[in-house]
C-alpha positions as CSV (number, residue, x, y, z in Angstrom):
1,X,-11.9,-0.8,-107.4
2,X,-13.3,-0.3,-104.4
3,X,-16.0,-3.0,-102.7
4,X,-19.4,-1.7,-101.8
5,X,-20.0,-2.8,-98.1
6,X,-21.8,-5.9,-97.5
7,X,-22.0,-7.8,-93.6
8,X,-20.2,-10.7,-93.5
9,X,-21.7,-14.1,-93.0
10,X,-20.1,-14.1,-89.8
11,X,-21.5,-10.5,-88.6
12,X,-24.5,-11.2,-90.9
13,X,-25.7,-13.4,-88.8
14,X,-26.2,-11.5,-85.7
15,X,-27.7,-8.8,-87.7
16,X,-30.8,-11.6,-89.0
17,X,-31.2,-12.9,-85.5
18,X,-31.4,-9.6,-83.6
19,X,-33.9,-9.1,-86.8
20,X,-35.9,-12.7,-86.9
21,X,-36.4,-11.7,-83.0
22,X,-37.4,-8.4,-83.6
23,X,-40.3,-9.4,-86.1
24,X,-41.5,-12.3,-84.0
25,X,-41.9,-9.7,-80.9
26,X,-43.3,-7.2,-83.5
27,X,-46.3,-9.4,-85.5
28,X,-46.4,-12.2,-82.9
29,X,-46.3,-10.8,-79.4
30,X,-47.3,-7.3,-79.8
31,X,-50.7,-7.6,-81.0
32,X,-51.5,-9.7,-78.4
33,X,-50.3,-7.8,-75.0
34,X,-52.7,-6.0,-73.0
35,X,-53.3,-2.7,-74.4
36,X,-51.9,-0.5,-71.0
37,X,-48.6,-2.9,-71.2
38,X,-48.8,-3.1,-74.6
39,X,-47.7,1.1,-74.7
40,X,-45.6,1.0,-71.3
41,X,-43.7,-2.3,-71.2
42,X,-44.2,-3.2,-74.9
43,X,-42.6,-0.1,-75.9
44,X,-39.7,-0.2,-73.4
45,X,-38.6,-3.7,-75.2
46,X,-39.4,-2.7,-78.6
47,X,-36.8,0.2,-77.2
48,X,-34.3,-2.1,-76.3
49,X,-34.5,-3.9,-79.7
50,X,-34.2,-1.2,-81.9
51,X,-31.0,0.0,-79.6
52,X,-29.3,-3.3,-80.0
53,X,-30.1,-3.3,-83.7
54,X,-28.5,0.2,-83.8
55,X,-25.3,-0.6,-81.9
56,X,-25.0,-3.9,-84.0
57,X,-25.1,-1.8,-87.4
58,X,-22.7,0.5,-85.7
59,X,-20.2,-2.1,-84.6
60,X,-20.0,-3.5,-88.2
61,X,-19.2,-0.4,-89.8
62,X,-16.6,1.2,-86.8
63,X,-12.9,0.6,-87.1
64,X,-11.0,-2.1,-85.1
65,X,-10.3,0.2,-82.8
66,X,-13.9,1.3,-82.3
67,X,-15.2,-2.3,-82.8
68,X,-15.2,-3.6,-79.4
69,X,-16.6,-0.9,-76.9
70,X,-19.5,-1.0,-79.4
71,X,-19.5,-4.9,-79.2
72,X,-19.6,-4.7,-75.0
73,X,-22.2,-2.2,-75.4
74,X,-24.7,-4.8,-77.7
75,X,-23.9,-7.4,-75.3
76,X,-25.4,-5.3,-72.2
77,X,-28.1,-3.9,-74.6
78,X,-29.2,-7.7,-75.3
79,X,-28.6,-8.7,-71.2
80,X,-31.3,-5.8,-70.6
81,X,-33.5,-7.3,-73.3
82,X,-33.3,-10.3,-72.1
83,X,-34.1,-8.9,-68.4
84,X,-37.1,-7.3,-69.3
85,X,-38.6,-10.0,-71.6
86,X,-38.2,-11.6,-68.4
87,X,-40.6,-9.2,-66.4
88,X,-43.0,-9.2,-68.7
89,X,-43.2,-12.9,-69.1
90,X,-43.1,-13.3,-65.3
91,X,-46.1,-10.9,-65.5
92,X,-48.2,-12.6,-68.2
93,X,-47.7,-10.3,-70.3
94,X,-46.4,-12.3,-72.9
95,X,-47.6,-15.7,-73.4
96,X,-44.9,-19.2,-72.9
97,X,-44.5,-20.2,-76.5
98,X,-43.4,-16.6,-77.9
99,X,-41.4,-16.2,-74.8
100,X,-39.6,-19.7,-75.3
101,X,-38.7,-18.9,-79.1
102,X,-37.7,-14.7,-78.1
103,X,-35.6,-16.3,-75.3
104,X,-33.6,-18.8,-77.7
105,X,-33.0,-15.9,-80.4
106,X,-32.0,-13.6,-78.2
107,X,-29.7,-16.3,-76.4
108,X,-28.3,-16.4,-79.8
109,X,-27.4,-13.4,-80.6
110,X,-25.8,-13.1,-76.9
111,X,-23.5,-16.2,-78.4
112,X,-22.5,-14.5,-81.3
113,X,-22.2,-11.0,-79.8
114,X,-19.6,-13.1,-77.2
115,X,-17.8,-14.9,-80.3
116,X,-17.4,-11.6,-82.5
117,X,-16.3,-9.8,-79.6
118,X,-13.6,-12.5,-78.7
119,X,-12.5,-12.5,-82.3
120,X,-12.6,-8.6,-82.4
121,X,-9.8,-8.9,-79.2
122,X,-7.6,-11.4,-80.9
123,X,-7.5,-9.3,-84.2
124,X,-6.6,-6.4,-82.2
125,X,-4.4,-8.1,-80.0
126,X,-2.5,-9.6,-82.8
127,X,-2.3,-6.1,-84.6
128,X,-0.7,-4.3,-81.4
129,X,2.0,-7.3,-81.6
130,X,2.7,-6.8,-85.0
131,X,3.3,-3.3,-84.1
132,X,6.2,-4.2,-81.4
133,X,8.1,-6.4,-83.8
C-alpha cells in the first residue's frame, strides 16, 4: 500500500520555521510599516518569503537527483531575505524587536537549509558509489 506523503520531521522543520517567520513578518511587522514602504519594500520581502516557501515545498517533493539544485536555490532565496530585512531595518522601517526575532528564524532556517543540503550530497554521493561497485 502506498504512503500518502507527509514532510519529515527533519524537512518538517524548515517548512514551520520559513512559516513561523512568515506570519510574524505578516501580523507583526506588516501592519506597522509605513504605508509607501509598506507596498514597495514590504512587498518585495513578503516576495522573497513566499519564493523560499515555494522552492522549500519543491525541494521536498523533487527526486534525489533534483533535490539539491533546489536546496542551493532556497539557500540564496533566504541570503536575499535576509539582505533585505536588512535594508529595511537599517532604514527604520521595521522596528528592533521584530527584526531581532525575523533575524533568528530566518538564521534558522539558513542552518537547516545547510544541514538538509549536506545530507542531500552524502545520500547522493553514497548512491553514485553504490552504483560503481
Amino acid at each position: 500500500m502506498m504512503q500518502p506523503y507527509s514532510l519529515s520531521l527533519d524537512n518538517a522543520s524548515v517548512v514551520m520555521r520559513a512559516k513561523e517567520a512568515f506570519a510574524l513578518w505578516t501580523n507583526t511587522v506588516v501592519p506597522h510599516m509605513p504605508r509607501t514602504s509598506r507596498y514597495t519594500t514590504g512587498a518585495r520581502i513578503e516576495t522573497h518569503f513566499l519564493d523560499l516557501l515555494e522552492v522549500i515545498y519543491q525541494a521536498y517533493y523533487a527526486t534525489l537527483e533534483n533535490k539539491s539544485p533546489l536546496i542551493v536555490t532556497a539557500i540564496n532565496k533566504n541570503d536575499l531575505l535576509k539582505y533585505f530585512l536588512q535594508i529595511a531595518w537599517e532604514n527604520k522601517l521595521i522596528k528592533d524587536k521584530p527584526y531581532a526575532e525575523l533575524s533568528e528564524k530566518i538564521q534558522e532556517v539558513g542552518r537547516i537549509l545547510g544541514g538538509w543540503k549536506n545530507k542531500t550530497n552524502e545520500k547522493i554521493d553514497r548512491q553514485k558509489q553504490s552504483m560503481t561497485r
